[in-house]
N, C-alpha and C positions, 0 to 999 in steps of 0.2 A: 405032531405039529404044535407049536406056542400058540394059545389064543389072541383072539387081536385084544387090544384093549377095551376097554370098556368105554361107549362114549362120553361126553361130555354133558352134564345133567343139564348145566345151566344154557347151555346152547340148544338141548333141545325145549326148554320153558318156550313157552309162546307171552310173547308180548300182550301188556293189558289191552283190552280193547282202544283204539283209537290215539296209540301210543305207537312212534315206530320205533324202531328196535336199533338202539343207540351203538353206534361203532363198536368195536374195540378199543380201549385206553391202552396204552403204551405205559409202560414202566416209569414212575417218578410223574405222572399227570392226575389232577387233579378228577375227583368222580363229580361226574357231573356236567363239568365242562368243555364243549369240542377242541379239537387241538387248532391251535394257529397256524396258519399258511407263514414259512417263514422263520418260527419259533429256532430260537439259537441260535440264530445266524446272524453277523457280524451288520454293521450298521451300512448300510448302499452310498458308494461311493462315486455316483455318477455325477447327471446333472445338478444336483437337488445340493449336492458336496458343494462342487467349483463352485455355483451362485453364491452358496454363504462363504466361502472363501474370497471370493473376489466384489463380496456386498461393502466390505471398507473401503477397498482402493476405489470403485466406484464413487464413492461416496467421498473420498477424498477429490477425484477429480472432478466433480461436480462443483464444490467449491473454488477449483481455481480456476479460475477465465485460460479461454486458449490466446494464440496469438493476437489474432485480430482484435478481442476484448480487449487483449493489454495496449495496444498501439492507441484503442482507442479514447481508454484511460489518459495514457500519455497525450493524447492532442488535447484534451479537455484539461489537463493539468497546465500543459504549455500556454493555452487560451486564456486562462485564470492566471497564471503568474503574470504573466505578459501586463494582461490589461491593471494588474495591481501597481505598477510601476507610475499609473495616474497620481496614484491617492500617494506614492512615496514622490513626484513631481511638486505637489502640493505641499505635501509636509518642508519639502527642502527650499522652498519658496517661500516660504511663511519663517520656519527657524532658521534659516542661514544668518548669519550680522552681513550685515551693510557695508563696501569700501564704500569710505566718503571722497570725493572727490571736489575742486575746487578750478573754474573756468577763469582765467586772465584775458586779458589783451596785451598782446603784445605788436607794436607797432600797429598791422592790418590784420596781423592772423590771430586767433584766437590758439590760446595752450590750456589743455588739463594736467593738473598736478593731483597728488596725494597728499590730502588733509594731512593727514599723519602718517610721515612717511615709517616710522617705527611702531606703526600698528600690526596688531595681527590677525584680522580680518579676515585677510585672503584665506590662511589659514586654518576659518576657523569654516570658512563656507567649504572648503574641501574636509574637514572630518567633522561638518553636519551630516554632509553627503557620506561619507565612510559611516557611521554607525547607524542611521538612517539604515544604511544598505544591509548593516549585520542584523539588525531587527528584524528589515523584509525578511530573510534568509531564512531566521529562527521558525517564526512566524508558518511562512510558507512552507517551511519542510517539516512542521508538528500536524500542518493542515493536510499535507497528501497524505503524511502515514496516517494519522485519521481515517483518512477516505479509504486507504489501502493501504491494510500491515505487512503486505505480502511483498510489496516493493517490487521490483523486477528492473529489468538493464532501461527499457524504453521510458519509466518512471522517471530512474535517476536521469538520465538523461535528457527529457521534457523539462525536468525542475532546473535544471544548473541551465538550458539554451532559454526558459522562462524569465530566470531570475537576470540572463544576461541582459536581453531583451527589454525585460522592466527595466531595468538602471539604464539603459538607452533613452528609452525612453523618457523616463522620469529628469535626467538630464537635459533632454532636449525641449522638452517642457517646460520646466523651468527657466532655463534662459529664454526662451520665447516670453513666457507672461513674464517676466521680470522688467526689471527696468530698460530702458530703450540703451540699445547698443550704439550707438551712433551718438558717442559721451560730445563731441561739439556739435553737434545739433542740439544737444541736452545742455551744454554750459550755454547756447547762445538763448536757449529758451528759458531760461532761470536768471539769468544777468552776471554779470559781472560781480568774481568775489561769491557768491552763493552755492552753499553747498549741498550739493546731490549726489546720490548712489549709483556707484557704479555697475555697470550690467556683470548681472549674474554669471559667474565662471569658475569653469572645472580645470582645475589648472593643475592637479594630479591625477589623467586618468585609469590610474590603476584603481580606483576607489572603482569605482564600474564594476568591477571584481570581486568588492564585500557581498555583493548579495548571492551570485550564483557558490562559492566556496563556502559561505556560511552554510549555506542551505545541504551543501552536499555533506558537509560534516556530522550536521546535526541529523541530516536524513540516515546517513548512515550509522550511525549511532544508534536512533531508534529503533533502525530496524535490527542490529548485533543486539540489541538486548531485551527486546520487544517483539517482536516478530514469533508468528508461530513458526515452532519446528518443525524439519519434515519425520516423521515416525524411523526407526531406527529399523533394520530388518529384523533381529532381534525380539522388539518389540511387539510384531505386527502377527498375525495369525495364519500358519503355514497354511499352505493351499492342501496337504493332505491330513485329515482325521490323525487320532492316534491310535496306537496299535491294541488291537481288541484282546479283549481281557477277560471276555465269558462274563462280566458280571450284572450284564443287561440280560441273559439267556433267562432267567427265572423270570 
């Protein structure tokens, strides 16, 4: 019969007193050290993964308002353009030139004529009012992309029905404070022969139109070249890890 082998010396040592008697190490582990729960194993790809994979887009869509924010953007835009159409009333009121005009008698009726009938006056209160209108425009559509580089459909849209609005506005303003409409009540108040201005008028109203066109130009402009990007896919960080390579195992 073959003898059995002979035991194992160091497995029969008895442990120092008050010391317990430390596993077995496994080949390639360090002395001394217990082994890890886990050791070599590829990186967990569960919850702990998708969160940091979906921690950007989160985090992008945090920044952009949803619908309702944008609409409500857009009324607050619309609100503000609208009411600027005051201060562009004033301005066109104040810079327009003056038609002079000049009250007769004739027989029992009274007639107004034009001081100069080869002036160009009229023309020049209809492109006060035209660049007047391009300024608001400018003006107003550097001040929403300001507020919002992001733009969106309700934006441009609140800005161009804003800007219509204000030029309404400001139009009809103006000829209201301006001089009094009712030019023979105004030549019989002034006399005979004496010259006064005639009531404020839009006598091309396509001008109405500079400020919402400008504004949409220019708005769109800022935001084709100004406006942040959306991230590319490319770009962006796959939703899964990449493929494991053993060299986290040590």
């Amino acid at each position: 019969m073959t003898p059995s082998p002979p035991p194992d010396r160091r497995s029969s040592q008895s442990s120092p007193p008050g010391e317990a008697a430390s596993p077995q190490q496994g080949p390639g582990q360090r002395p001394g050290r217990p082994a890890q729960d886990g050791a070599g194993q590829p990186p967990a790809t569960g919850s702990g993964a998708a969160q940091g994979a979906h921690a950007p887009a989160a985090a992008h869509a945090a920044g952009d308002p949803g619908p309702v924010a944008e609409v409500r953007q857009a009324v607050v835009a619309l609100v503000a353009v609208t009411v600027a159409g005051v201060l562009l009333g004033l301005l066109w009121l104040w810079l327009a030139p003056r038609v002079p005009l000049v009250g007769d008698v004739s027989g029992d009726s009274w007639i107004v004529y034009l001081k100069d009938s080869e002036g160009e006056q009229a023309v020049g209160v209809d492109g006060t009012f035209t660049l007047l209108g391009l300024a608001f425009g400018v003006v107003s559509a550097v001040a929403v992309f300001l507020a919002r580089r992001r733009g969106g459909v309700p934006l441009v849209v609140a800005l161009c029905l804003g800007g219509l609005l204000g030029s309404l506005l400001a139009w009809r303003l103006g000829v209201w404070l301006g001089p009094q409409q009712d030019v023979i009540a105004h030549a019989k108040a002034v006399g005979k022969g004496v010259t006064f201005s005639a009531p404020l008028k839009l006598g091309a109203k396509g001008a109405l139109l500079a400020w919402p066109l400008a504004a949409l130009v220019v708005h769109l402009a800022l935001t084709a070249l100004f406006a942040p990007r959306e991230p590319e896919p490319h770009e962006q960080g796959g939703p899964y890890p990449g493929p494991y390579d053993g060299s986290h195992a040590a």
